[in-house]
C-alpha positions in Angstrom: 61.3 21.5 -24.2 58.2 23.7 -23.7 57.0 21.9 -20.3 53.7 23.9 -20.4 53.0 22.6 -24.2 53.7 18.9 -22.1 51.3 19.2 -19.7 48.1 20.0 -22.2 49.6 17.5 -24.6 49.9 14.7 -22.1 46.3 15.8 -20.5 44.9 15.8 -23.9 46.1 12.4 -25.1 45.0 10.7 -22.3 42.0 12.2 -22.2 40.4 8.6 -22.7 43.1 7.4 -19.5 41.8 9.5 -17.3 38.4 8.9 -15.2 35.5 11.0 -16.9 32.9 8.5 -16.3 29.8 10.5 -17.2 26.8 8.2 -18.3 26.6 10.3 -21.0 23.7 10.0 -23.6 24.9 10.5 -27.3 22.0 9.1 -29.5 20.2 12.1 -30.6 22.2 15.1 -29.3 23.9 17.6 -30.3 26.3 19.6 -29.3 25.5 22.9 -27.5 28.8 24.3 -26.2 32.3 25.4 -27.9 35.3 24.7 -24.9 37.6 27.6 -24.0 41.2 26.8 -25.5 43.3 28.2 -22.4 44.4 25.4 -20.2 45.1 25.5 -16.5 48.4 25.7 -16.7 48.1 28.8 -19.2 48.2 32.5 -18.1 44.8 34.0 -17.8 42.9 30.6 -17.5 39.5 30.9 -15.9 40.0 30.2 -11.6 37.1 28.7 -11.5 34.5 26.1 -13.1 31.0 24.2 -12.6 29.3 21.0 -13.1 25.7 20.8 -14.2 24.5 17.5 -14.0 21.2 16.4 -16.3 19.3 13.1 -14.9 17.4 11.8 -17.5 15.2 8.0 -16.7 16.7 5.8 -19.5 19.3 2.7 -20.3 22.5 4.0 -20.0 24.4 5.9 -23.6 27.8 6.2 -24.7 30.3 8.0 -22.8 29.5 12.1 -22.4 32.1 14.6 -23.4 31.5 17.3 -21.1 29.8 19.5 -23.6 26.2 20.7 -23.5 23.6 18.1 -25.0 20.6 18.3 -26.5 18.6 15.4 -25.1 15.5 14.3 -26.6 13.0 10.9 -26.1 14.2 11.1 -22.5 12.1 12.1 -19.5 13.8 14.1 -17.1 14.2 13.3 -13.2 13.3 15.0 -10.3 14.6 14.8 -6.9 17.7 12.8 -7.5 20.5 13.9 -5.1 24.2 14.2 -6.2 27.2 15.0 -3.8 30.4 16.1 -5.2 33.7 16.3 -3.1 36.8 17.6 -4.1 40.2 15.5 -3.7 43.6 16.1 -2.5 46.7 14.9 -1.2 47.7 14.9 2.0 50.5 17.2 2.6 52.1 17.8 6.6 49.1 16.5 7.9 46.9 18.8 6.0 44.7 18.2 2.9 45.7 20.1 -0.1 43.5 19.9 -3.6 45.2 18.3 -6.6 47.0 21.3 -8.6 45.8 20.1 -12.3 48.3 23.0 -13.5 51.2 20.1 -12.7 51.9 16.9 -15.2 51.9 15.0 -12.0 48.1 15.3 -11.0 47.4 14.8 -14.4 49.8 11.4 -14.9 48.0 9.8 -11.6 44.5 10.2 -11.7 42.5 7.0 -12.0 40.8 5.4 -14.9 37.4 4.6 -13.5 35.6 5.4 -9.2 34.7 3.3 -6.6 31.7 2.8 -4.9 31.7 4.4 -2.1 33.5 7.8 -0.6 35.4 5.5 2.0 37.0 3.4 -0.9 37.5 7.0 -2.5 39.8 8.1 0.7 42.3 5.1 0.5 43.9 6.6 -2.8 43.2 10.6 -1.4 42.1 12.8 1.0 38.4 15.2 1.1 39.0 18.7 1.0 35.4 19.3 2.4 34.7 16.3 4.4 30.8 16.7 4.0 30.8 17.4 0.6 28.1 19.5 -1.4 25.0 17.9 -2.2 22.0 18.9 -4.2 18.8 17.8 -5.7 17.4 17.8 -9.6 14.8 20.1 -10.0 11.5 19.7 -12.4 14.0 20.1 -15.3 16.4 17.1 -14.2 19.0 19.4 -13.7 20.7 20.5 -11.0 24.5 23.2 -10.8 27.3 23.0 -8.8 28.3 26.7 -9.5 31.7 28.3 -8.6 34.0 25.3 -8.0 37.4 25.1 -7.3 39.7 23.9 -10.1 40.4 20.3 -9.0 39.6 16.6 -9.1 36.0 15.7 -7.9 34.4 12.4 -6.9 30.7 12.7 -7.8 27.6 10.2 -6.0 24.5 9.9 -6.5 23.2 9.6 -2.9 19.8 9.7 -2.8 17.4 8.7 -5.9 13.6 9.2 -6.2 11.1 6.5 -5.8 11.0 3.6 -7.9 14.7 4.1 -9.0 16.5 0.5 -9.2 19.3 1.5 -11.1 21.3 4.8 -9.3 24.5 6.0 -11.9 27.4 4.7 -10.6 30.0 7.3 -9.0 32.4 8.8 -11.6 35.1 11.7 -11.0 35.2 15.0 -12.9 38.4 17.2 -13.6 37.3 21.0 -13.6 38.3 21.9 -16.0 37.6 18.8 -18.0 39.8 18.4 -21.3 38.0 17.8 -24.7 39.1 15.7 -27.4 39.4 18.4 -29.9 42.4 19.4 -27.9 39.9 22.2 -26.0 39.0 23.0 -22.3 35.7 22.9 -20.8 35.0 24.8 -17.6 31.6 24.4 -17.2 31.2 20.7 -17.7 27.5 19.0 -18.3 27.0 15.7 -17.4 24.1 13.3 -18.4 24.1 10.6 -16.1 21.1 7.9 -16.1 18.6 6.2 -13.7 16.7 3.0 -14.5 13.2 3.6 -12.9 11.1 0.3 -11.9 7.4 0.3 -12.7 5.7 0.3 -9.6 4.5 -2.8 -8.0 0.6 -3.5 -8.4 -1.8 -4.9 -5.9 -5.4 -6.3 -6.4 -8.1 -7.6 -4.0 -10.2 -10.8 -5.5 -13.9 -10.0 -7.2 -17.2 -9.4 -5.4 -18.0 -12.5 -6.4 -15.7 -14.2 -5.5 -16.3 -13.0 -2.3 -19.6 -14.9 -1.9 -19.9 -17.0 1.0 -17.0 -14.9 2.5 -18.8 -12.8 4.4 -18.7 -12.7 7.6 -15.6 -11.5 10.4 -13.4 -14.1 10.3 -13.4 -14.8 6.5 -10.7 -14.5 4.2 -10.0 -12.2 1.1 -7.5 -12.8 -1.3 -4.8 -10.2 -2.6 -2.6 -10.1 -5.5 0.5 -8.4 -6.4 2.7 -8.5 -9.4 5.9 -6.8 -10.0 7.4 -6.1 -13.3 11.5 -7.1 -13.0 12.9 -3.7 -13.6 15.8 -3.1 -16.1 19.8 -2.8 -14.8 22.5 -0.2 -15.7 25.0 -2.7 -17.9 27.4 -4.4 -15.8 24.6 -4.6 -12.8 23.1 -7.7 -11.6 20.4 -8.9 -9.1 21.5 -8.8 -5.7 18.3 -8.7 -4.1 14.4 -8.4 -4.7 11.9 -9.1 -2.6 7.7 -7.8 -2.4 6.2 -7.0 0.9 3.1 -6.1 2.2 2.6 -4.9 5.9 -1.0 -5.7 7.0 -2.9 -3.5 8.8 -4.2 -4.3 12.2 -7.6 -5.2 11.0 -6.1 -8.2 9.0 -4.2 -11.0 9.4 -2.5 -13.5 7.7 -3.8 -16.5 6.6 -1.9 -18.4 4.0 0.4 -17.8 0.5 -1.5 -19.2 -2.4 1.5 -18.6 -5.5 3.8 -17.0 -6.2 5.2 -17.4 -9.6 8.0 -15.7 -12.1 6.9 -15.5 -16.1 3.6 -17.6 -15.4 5.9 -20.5 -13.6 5.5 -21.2 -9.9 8.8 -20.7 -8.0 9.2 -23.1 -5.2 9.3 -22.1 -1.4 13.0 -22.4 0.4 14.3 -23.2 -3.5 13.6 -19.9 -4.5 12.0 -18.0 -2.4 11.7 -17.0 1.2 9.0 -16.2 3.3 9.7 -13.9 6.1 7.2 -13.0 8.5 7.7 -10.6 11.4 3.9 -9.5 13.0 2.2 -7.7 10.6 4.9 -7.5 7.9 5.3 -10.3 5.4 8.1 -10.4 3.2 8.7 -12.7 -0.3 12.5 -12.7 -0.8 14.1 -14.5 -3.8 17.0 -16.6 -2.9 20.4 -16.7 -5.3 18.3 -19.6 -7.1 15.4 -17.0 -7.8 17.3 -13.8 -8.6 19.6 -16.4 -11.2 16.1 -16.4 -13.1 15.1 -13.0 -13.4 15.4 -11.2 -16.5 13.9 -7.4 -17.2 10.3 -7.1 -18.4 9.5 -10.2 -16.6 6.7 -10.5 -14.1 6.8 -12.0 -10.3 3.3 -12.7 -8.8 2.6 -13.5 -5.4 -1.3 -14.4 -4.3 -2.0 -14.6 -0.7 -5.1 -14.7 1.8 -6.5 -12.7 5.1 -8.8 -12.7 7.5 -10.6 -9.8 8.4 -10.5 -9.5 12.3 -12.6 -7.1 13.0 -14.5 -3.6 11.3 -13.0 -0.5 11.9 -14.7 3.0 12.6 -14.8 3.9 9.2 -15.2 0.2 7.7 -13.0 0.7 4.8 -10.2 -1.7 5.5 -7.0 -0.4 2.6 -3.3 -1.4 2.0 -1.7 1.9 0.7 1.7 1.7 -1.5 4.4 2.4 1.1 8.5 2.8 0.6 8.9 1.7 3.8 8.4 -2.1 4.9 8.1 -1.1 8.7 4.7 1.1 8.1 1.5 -0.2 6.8 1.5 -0.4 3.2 3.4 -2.8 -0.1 5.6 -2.3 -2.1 9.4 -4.2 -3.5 12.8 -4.3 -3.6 15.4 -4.8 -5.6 19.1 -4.3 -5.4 18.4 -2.6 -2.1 16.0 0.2 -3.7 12.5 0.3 -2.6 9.4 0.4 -5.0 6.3 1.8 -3.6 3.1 0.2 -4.6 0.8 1.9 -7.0 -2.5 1.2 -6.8 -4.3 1.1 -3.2 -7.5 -1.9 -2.7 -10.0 -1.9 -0.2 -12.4 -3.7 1.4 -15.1 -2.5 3.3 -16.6 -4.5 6.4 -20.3 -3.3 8.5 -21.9 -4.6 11.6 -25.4 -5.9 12.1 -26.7 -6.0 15.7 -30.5 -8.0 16.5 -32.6 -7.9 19.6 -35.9 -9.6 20.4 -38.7 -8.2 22.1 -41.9 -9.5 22.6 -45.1 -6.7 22.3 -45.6 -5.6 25.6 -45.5 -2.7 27.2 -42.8 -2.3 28.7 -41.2 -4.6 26.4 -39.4 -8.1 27.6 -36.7 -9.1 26.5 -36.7 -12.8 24.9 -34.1 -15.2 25.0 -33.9 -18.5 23.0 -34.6 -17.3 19.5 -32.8 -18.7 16.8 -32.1 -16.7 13.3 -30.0 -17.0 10.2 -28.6 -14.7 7.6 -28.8 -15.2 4.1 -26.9 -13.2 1.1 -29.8 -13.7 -1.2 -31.4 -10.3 -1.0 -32.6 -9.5 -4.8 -35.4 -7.6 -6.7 -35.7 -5.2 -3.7 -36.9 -8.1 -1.5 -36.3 -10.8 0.6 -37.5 -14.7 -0.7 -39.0 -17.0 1.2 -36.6 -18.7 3.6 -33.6 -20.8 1.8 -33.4 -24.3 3.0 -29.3 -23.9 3.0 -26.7 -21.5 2.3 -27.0 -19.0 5.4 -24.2 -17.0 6.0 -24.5 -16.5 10.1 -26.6 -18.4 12.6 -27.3 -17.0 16.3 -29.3 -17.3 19.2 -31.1 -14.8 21.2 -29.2 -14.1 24.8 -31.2 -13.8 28.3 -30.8 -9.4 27.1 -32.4 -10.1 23.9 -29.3 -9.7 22.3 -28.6 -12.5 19.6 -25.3 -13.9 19.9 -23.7 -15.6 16.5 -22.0 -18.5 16.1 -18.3 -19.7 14.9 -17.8 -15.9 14.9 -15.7 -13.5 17.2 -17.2 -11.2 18.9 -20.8 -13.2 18.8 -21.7 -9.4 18.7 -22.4 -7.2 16.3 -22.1 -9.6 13.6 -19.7 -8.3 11.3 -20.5 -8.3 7.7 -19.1 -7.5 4.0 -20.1 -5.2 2.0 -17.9 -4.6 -1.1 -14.5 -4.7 -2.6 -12.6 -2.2 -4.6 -9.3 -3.1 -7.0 -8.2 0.8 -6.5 -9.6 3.4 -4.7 -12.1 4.3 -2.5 -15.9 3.6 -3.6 -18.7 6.0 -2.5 -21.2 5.5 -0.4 -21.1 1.5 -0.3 -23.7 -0.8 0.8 -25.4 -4.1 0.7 -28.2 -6.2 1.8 -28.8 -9.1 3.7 -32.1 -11.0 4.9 -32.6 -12.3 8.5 -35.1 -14.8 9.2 -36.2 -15.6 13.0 -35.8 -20.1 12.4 -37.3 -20.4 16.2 -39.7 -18.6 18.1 -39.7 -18.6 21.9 -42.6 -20.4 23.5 -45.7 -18.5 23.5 -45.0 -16.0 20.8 -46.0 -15.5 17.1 -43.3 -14.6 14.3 -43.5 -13.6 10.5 -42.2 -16.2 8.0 -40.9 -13.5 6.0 -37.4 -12.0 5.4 -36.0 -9.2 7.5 -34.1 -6.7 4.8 -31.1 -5.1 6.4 -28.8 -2.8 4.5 -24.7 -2.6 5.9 -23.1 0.0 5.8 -19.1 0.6 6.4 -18.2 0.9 9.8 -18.6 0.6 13.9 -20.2 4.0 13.2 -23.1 3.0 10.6 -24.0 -0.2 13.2 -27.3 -1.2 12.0 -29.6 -2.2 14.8 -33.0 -4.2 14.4 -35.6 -5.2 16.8 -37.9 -8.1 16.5 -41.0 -8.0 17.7 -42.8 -11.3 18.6 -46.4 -11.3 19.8 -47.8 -13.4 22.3 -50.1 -16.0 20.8 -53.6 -15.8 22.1 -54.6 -18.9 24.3 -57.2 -21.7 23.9 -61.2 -20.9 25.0 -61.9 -21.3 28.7 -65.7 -22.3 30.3 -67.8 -19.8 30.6 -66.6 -19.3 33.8 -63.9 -17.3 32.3 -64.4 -13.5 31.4 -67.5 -14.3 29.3 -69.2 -16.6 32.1 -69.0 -14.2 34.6 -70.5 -11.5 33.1 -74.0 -13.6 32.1 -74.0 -15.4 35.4 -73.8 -11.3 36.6 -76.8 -10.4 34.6 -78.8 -13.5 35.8 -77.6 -12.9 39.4 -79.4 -9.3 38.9 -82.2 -10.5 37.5 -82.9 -13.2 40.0 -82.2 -10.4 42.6 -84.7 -7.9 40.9 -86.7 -10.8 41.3 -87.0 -11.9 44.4 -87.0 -8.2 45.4 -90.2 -7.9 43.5 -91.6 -11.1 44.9 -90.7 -9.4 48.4 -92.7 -6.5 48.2 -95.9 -8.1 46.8 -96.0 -10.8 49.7 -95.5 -7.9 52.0 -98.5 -6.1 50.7 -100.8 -9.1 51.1 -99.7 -9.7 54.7 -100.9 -5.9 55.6 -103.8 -6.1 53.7 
């Protein structure tokens, strides 16, 4: 019998036996590549090989071939990392790479990988213990050039952004038989990635911000999350959405969260985990049994605003990583980060009270209030309700508002954004002084104060109350003194004159 005619007609008849789990994409290629004939085990075979892998974002095809596609309606990906390590036996301690010139490597190799490398090394040993990893480039394609002939276990280890889906691990012979009874010794593989859409997250209206306005209020955020697709076979093991506040926020309260328009129910299906600034919304077996691809998961939830930063712009960035500030999801262990980035953007308003002298006191015990009805360029006439912030002038001057913290600067809203940053932001308010301190004049008309973002753009105003002029006094006042002065010299330039005339008579 011709053994080497047995071992390429054993190898080639099982080629369908033997592991060669590319996720190969058939539907619309074509092939690119004829396979050398010579098999390893025939003289003048090639001594060594390659593996170019093609990553591709997609559902997963039929089973690849080894030969050189053309791929089309695919987009490729960037970035995804692939290790390759070649396999042997141990052999007196030492390990030694399957010879695939033998019918016995051949007759033994499995039908289909594990998971993981450590599962890999319970049925054989790592020639290179590290293994050779490398990344897709802009093309989706990355080569391992010059390889060994041998058996080779092949992982995806590291997948862009958004990816939910990594290929499973599959193991490559080089060289890899064909079914038209061929070799191939640079083997293509096309495996695929099923990319999540990123999650989304909005801030509620301007107006419905109204009446909201002040440190201390809330503002509402919502997030939806599109269920991302599954590689066949794959189900939901876990998905959660979180959002990591920033320190200028905190949270307040969860307002829904839903699946497909429905509500899911806290504890039932979903979890709430909260560790300081990082809140987590974790479906439970119950909620991950509902979830089908295409499907949306909303969550609505409110904060308080607890103070204005430097800049004023308070934003929640898309983040991969739950432990820094930003939001994003998670499902079967692969993080999503956010796409679009909110803001809202906070000012502070400072008042002191002066009255008109000079030097200037300081007046304590005036009361004002703040209105959000600036419009037309103006301020109205003073609202009977609906003031935003009420406060009272302290013994510096310094009004101090109420049910807020700090009592001072008031800190006040100015505007929100769904994504990205707005320029130059602003907005109006109107003060009006409700109590005057005793002995002083004020105006009945609206202070206009324009806020703008930040501890940096404090706006500072100073009200000026005259003192009120007092009642008329008897003439002995001011007025009285001065006419009893001219009558005082004229009865003196009287008598004076009487003086000098009885003077004269008594000489003459």
């Amino acid at each position: 019998m011709n053994t080497k005619r047995t071992v390429l007609g054993k190898v080639v008849a099982s080629v369908g036996a033997v592991a060669l789990a590319f996720a190969g994409l058939l539907g619309g290629a074509t092939i690119a590549q004829a396979a050398p004939a010579v098999g390893p085990d025939q003289p003048g075979h090639p001594t060594s090989g390659s593996l170019t892998i093609h990553k591709y974002v997609g559902a997963e095809g039929g089973r690849g071939d080894g030969t050189e596609q053309t791929i089309t309606g695919k987009d490729p990906l960037e970035g995804a990392e692939f290790t390759i390590w070649q396999l042997g036996k141990t052999d007196g301690g030492t390990c030694k790479a399957l010879n695939l010139s033998t019918y016995e490597a051949w007759n033994n190799l499995p039908k289909s990988a594990p998971k993981t490398i450590a599962e890999v090394q319970n049925t054989f040993c790592l020639v290179n213990a590290t293994g050779t990893a490398q990344k897709t480039g802009t093309n989706g394609e990355t080569k391992f050039s010059n390889l060994a002939l041998g058996f080779y276990y092949v992982q995806e280890t590291d997948a862009p952004a958004n990816i939910v889906s990594k290929t499973a691990p599959f193991y490559v012979s080089i060289p890899l038989p064909h079914k038209t009874k061929n070799w191939i010794y640079d083997v293509h593989a096309y495996p695929k990635n099923q990319k999540g859409d990123a999650p989304k997250k909005e801030i509620n209206a301007d107006a419905d911000q109204s009446g909201k306005v002040t440190v201390g209020s809330v503002v509402e955020w919502t997030i939806t999350q599109v269920v991302p697709a599954l590689n066949d076979g794959e189900t939901y093991t876990s998905a959660s959405i979180w959002d990591h506040l920033p320190d200028s926020l905190e949270y307040d309260k969860t307002t829904e969260v839903s699946y497909d328009g429905t509500a899911l129910t806290l504890d039932t299906d979903y979890k709430l985990v909260q560790a300081g600034q990082n809140l987590t919304w974790k479906l439970t077996d119950t909620g991950l049994g509902k979830l089908a691809a295409g499907k949306t998961i909303t969550v609505k939830f409110k904060t308080k605003v607890t103070k204005v930063t430097d800049s004023g712009d308070i934003e929640n960035p898309p983040s991969d990583n739950p432990d820094n500030p930003g939001y994003g999801s998670e499902f079967n262990g692969n993080k999503i980060p956010g796409d679009t980035t909110p803001h809202t953007y906070w000012g502070q308003l400072v008042i002191n009270k002066t009255d008109n002298s000079t030097p200037a006191h300081k007046l304590a015990g005036a009361q004002f209030k703040v209105f959000d009805n600036y419009k037309n360029g103006a301020c109205p006439a003073l609202p009977a309700t609906g003031e935003v912030a009420t406060g009272t002038s302290d013994a510096d001057g310094v009004v101090q508002w109420a049910n807020v913290n700090p009592t001072n600067p008031l800190g006040l809203w100015i505007a929100n954004s769904a994504n990205g940053p707005l320029t130059n932001p602003s907005k109006h308010y109107c003060v009006y002084e409700t109590k005057v301190p005793a002995g002083y004049s004020a105006s009945a008309d609206g202070i206009d104060v324009e806020i703008k973002p930040g501890t940096q753009n404090k706006v500072e105003k100073t009200v000026v109350n005259p003192k009120k002029d007092g009642p008329d006094l008897p003439l002995t006042g001011a007025g009285g003194v001065l006419l009893l002065s001219i009558i005082g010299v004229g009865l003196v330039a009287g008598g004076v004159t009487i003086a000098v005339v009885s003077r004269r008579k008594n000489q003459n």
